[in-house]
Every structure is written in structure tokens, then in C-alpha cells.
ROTORRO-286891 format. One record per atom (N, C-alpha, C): y negated, z, x negated. Coordinates in steps of 0.1 Angstrom, whole numbers, plus 2048, in hexadecimal, padded with zeros to 3 digits. Layout:
BEGIN
YZX
...
REM end
This chain:
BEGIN
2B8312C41
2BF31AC4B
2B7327C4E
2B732BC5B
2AF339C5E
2B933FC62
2B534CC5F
2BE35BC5F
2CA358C6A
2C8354C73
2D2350C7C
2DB347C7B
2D733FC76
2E0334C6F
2E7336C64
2E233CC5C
2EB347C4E
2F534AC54
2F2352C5E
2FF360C64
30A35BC69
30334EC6F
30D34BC7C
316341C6B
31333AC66
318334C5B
31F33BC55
325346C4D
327352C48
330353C52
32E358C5E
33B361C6A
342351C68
340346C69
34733BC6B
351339C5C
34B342C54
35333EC47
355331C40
34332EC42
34031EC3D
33A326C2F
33A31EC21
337323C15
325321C12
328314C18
316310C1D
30D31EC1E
310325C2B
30A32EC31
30733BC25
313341C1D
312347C15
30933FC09
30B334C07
302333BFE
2F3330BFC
2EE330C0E
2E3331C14
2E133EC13
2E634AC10
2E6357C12
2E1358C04
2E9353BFA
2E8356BEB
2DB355BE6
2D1347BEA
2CA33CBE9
2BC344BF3
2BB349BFF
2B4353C06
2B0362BFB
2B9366C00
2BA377BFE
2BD37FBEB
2C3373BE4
2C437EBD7
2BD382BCE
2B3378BD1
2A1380BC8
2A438BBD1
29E38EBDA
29C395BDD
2A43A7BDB
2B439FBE1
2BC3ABBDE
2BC3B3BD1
2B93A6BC4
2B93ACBB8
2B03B1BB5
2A53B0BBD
2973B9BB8
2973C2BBB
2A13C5BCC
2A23D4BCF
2AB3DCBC8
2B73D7BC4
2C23D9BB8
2B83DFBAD
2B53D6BA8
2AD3D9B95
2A03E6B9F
29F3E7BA6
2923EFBA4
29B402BA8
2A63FCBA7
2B340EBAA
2B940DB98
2BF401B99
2C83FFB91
2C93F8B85
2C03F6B80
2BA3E7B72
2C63E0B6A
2CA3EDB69
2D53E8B5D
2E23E2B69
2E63E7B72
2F13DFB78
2EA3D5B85
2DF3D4B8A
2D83CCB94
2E23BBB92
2E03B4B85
2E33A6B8B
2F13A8B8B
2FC3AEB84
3093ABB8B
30F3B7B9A
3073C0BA2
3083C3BAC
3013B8BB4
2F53B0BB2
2F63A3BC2
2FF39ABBC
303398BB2
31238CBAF
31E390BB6
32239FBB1
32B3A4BBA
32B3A0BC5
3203A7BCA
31B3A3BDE
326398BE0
31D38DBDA
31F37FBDE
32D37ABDA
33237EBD3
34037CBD2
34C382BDC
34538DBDE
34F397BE6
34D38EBF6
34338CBF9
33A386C06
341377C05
34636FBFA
34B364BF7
35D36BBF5
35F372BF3
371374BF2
373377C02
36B37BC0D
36C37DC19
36E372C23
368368C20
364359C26
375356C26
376352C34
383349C39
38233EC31
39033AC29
39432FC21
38D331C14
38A33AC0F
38033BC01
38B336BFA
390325BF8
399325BE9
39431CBE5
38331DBE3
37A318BDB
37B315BD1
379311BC2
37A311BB8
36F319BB0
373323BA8
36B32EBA6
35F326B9D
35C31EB98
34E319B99
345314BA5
34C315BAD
340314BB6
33F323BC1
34232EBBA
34133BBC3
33633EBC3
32D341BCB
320342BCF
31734DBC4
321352BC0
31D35EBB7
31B35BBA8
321350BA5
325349B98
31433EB93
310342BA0
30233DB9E
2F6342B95
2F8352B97
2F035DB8D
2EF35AB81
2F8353B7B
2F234FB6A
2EA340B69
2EC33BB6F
2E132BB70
2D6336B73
2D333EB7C
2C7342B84
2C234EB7D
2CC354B76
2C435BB69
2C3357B60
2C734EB5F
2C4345B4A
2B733EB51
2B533CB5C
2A932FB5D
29B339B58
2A1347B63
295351B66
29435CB57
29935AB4C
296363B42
29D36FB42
2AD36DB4C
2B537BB4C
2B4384B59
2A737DB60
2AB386B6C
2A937BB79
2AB37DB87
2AB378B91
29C376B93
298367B96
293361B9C
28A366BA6
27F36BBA8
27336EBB3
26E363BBC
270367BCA
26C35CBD2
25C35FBD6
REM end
């Protein structure tokens, strides 16, 4: 999906889209995070994404599949921190 397709997925309150967001963007956000904040960096982009996932029309997901709930597969893989693209 390209940035456009994220967004418009997301405003549509498809979970997909958000978790094309998660899947894009949270290396990143967590490197910007950890490079202010070290010690709170990976649970401020889980927040994000949870909060960005409690927003989403019809969110009565099942909280294992909250887009945010993804950070510990993706930090146990990566040795504790997020993943570099």
C-alpha cells in the first residue's frame, strides 16, 4: 500500500490500513522516539497505534490482533528494540 492508500484505508476505518501503518512507519517512529526518549520510545509508538486503533470505526477487534500488540513479536525477534528498515 502507498501512503495514499494507508490514509484513505485508516479514514475508512479498515484495520488493514492501520496495520499497513504499523508495518510502514514504526521503525521508524521508534527510532525517532528512542533517539528523545530511550527508556519510554517502544511503549509511546504502541500507544500511538493503539490509540490510532481505539479510533477506527467498529474497533471490537479482539485485543490480540490490535495493531499495537505487534511490538513484542517485533521486539523479541529484534533483541528488545524495533526493527530497522
Amino acid at each position: 500500500m502507498d501512503d495514499p492508500e494507508v490514509a484513505a484505508a485508516i479514514a475508512a476505518g479498515e484495520l488493514e490500513g492501520l496495520a499497513a501503518a504499523l508495518d510502514k512507519y514504526a521503525a521508524s517512529l521508534y527510532e525517532y522516539c528512542y533517539s528523545m526518549a530511550p527508556e519510554v520510545a517502544a511503549d509511546a509508538v504502541q500507544d500511538t497505534f493503539i490509540i490510532a486503533w481505539s479510533k477506527l470505526e467498529g474497533s471490537a477487534t479482539q485485543a490480540s490482533s490490535i495493531p499495537g500488540c505487534r511490538r513484542s513479536r517485533a521486539t523479541s525477534a529484534s533483541g528488545g528494540r524495533w526493527p530497522t528498515a
